[in-house]
N, C-alpha and C positions, 0 to 999 in steps of 0.2 A: 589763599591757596597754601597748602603745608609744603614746607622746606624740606620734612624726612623724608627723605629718597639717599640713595646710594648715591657718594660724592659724583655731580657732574648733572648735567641739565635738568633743569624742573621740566618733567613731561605738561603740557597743556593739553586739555579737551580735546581739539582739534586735529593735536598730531597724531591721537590713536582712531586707529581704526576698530569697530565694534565687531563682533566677530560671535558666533555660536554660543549660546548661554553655557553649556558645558563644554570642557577645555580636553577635546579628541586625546589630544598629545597626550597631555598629562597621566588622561586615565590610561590609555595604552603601557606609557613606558611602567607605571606604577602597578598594572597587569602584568607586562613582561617580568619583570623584575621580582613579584610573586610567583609565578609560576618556574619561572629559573630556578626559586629560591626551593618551589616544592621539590622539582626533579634531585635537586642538587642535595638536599637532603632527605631524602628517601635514599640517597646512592651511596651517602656517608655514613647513614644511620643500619644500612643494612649490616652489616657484624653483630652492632647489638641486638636487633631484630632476630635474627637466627638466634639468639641468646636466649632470648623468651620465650621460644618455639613459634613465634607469631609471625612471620614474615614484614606484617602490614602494619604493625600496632603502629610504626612511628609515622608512618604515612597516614593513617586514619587520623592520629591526634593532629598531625599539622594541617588536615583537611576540614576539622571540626575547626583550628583556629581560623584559618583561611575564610569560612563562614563567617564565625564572630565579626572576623575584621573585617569584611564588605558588609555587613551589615552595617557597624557604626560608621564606618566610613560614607553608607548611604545616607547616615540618620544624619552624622554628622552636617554634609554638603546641603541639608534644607534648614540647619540653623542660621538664622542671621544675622550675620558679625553684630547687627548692635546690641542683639540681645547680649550675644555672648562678652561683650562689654559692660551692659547691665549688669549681670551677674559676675563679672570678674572678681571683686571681693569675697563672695560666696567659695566662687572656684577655689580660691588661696586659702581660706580655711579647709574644706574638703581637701586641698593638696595636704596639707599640715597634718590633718587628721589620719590620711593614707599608709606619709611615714609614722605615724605615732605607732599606728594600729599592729603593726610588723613588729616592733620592742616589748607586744604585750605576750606574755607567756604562753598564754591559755589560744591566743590566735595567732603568734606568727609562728613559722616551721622555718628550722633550721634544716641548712644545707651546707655541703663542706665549710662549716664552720660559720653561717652568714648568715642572719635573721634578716631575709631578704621579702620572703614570700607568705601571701597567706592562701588557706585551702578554700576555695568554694565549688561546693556541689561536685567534690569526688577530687578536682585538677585545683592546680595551684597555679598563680597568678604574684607576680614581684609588682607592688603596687606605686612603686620610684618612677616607674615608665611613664604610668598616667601622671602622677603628681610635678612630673616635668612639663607638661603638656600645659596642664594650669597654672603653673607656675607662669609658664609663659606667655598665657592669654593677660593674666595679673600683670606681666611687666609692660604689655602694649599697654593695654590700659592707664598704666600708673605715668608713661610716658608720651602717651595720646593727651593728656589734660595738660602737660607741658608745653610741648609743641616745641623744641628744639630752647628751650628757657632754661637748660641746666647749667644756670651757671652759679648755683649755689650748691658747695658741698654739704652744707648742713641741713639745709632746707630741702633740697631735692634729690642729691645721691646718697644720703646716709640713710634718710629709710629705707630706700628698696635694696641699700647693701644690706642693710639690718636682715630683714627678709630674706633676703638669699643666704645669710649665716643663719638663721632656722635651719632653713631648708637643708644647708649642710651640715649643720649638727647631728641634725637627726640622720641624714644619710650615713655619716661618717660612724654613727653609733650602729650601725645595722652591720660591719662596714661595707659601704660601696663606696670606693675610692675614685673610681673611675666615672659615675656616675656626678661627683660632686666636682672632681676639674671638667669635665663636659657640659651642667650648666654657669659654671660660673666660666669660662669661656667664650658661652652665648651669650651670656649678660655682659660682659664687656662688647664684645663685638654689637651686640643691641642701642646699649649705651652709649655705642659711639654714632650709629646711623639717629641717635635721639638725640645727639646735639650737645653730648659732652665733650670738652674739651681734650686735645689729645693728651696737652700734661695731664691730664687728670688720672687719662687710662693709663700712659706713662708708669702712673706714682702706682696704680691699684695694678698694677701688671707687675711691678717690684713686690709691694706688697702678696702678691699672691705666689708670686714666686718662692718667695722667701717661706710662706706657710706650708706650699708643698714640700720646698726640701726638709723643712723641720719634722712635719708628717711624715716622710720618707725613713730621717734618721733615726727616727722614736720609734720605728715599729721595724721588728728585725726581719720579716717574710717581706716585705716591701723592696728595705733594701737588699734582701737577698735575690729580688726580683731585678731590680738596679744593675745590680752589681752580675748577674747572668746573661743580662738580653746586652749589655756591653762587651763579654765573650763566652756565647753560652757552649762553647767547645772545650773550656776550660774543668766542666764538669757536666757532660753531656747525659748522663744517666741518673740525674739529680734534678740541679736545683734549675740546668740548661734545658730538660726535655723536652718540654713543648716546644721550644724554640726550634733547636735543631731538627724534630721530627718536622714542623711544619716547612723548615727552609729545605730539608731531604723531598719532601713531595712538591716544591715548586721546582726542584733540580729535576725531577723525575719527568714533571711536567714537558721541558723546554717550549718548542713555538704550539704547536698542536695537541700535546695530550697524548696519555696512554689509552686514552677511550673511555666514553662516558660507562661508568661501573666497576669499571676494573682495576681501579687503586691500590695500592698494596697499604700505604699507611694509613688507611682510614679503618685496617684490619686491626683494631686496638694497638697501634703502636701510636698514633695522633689524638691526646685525651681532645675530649667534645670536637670530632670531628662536624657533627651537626652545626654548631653553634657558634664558638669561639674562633675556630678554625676551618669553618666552612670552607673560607676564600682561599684554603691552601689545598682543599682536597678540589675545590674546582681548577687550582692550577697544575693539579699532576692529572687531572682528568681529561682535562679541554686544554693545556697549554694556556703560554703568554696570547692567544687570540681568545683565548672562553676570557680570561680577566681581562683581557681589552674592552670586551664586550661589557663587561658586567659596570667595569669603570664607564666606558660609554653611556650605559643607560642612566646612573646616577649624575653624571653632569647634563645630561639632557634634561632629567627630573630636576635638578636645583635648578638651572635656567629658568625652566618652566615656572617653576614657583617663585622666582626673581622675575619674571617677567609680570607674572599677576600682582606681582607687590607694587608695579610700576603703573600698573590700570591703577589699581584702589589709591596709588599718591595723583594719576589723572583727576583724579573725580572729590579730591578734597577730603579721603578718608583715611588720617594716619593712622588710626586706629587697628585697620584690617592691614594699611603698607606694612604698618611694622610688624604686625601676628606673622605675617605671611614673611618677611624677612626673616624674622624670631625664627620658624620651623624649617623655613630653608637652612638656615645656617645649623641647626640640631641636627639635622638629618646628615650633612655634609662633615660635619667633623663627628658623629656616629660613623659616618660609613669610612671617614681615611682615618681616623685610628684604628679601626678593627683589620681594615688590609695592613696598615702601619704596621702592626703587631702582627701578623703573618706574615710580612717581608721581613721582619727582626730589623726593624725601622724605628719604632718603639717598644716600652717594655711592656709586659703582657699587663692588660685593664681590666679582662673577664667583661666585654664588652661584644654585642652579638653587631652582626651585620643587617642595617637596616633591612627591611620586608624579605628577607632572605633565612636566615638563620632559625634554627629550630628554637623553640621557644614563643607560646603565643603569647604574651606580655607585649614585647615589642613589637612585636606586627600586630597586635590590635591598638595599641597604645599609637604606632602610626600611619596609623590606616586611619582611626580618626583626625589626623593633625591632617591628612591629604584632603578628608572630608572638609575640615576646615577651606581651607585652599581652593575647594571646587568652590564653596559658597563663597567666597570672596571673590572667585572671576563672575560668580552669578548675579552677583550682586554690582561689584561696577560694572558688568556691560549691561545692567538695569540702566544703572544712573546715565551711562555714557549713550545710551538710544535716546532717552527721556530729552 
């Protein structure tokens, strides 16, 4: 019986109970939480929309992504985890390849300043999203063959840190900064449900700390970033804007909102109200109750998805416990650094809000990890009938 499970009781066969092949909840809250996401941007994006003379344009694209993403999300949920362990090395090249592909001249498109994205068939797609995804099918696997055995840094943690310094090389060369503390954050917290020891994460948590602020000091718009979201009133029509714009519209906000639509800083004074700052035009729209709400429904979804981690460690499968822990914990520090950086809690990432935020990358990027997720409860409550 495997040991990786979240510190505290090995679940047995016995003590669960078998329950519907498809997980109600999950898909509900992971619908609400889309459709919030469409209303809530179609409401922020309108300024620009009148800009274009189109009313709709930006609701239509995020209805075409909205698509995209139930679909791989259906494809997703009929794969089965072992395949997708079969193939996990494959996956890790095609991750590699994703970011290479963004630094080649001729195919990636730059964006304020960030060879983030490449174009296919008209729309552009930031390929980091997906290549997270595999990444992290790659680290269950690489730590499913261990089984909680890591107690060699040379033999067992130094490759897959090797691996994830790829992975951030290449990101950091595109640059997405935010993007590279967000999976190497999962990878520790992963590493630790796999059975590394705490000194360990201890030493790589210094270590990693130490590489961001280096990162920080060496790049002057970083810590200009630093140095703003620590008092961004200090130079409020600068280097503070976005800050203070988005802390003005949750003032504006208080308990209930000025009413869905009627925002005043989402009228070009809030840059990517859509995206970045969604979770601040939903709080001058709907109040401290619309982001109760929206908070609500994401710790309902990581539950959920910690609770299927807990089936698949029933049934002798760490393979799918830890995938299934892996994307809970991505999804859960995506979604509270993006509010983080809208309460001026942290400093700005350029990081969107999970299935909410404009931008079909991310929402199709995890809409398949949720697919993942449904075929992991399909699959142990197979085993768990049988």
């Amino acid at each position: 019986m495997s040991n990786t499970v979240v510190q505290g009781t090995q679940p047995q066969e016995g003590d669960v109970k078998t329950s519907p092949r498809v997980d109600s909840v999950l898909i509900t809250v992971y619908l609400g939480l889309v459709i919030f996401g469409m209303i809530a941007v179609y409401s922020a994006t309108i300024a620009q929309a009148f800009d274009t003379g189109d009313h709709f344009v930006y609701l239509r694209k995020n209805a075409i992504n909205i698509a995209i993403a139930l679909t791989g999300m259906f494809v997703a949920a009929f794969i089965p985890p072992s395949l997708l362990k079969r193939l996990a090395p494959l996956f890790l090249v095609v991750g590699i390849g994703l970011l290479v592909i963004v630094l080649v001249p001729s195919i990636g498109v730059e964006l304020n300043g960030s060879n983030r994205w490449v174009r296919v068939g008209g729309r552009i797609f930031q390929p980091s999203e997906f290549a997270e995804i595999l990444f992290l099918i790659y680290l269950a696997s690489y730590l499913a063959v261990r089984d909680q055995q890591m107690n060699s840094l040379s033999r067992d943690v130094l490759p897959i840190i090797t691996i994830y310094l790829v992975f951030a090389t290449l990101l950091m060369l595109e640059p997405d900064f935010g993007s590279t503390m967000v999976l190497g954050a999962v990878l520790l917290a992963v590493l630790y449900l796999g059975g590394l020891r705490i000194s360990h994460i201890l030493l790589f948590s210094i270590l990693a700390t130490i590489a961001v602020v280096i990162l920080i000091v060496i790049e002057p718009y970083r810590l200009v970033r630093v140095m703003s979201f620590l008092n961004p009133w200090e130079d409020p029509y600068n280097s503070g804007f976005q800050l203070v714009q988005s802390l003005i519209a949750l003032g504006r906000g208080e308990w209930f909102g000025v009413g869905l639509g009627t925002s005043v800083q989402k009228l070009h004074y809030l840059p990517y109200a859509g995206s970045d700052f969604l979770f601040a035009v939903i709080g001058e729209e709907l109040g401290l109750m619309g982001l109760l709400t929206v908070m609500s429904l994401f710790v309902v979804l990581i539950w959920k998805i910690f609770h299927i981690s807990w089936l698949a460690a029933a049934v002798n499968d760490t393979f799918s416990n830890l995938l299934a822990k892996s994307i809970g914990i991505l999804i859960a520090i995506s979604a509270v650094v993006n509010m983080g950086v809208n309460m001026g809690i942290l400093p700005t990432k350029g990081l969107t809000l999970p299935f909410m935020s404009e931008g079909g990358s991310s929402l199709i990027a995890y809409s398949i990890a949720i697919g993942i997720v449904l075929s992991i409860h399909r699959e142990s409550q197979r085993k768990l009938k049988r």
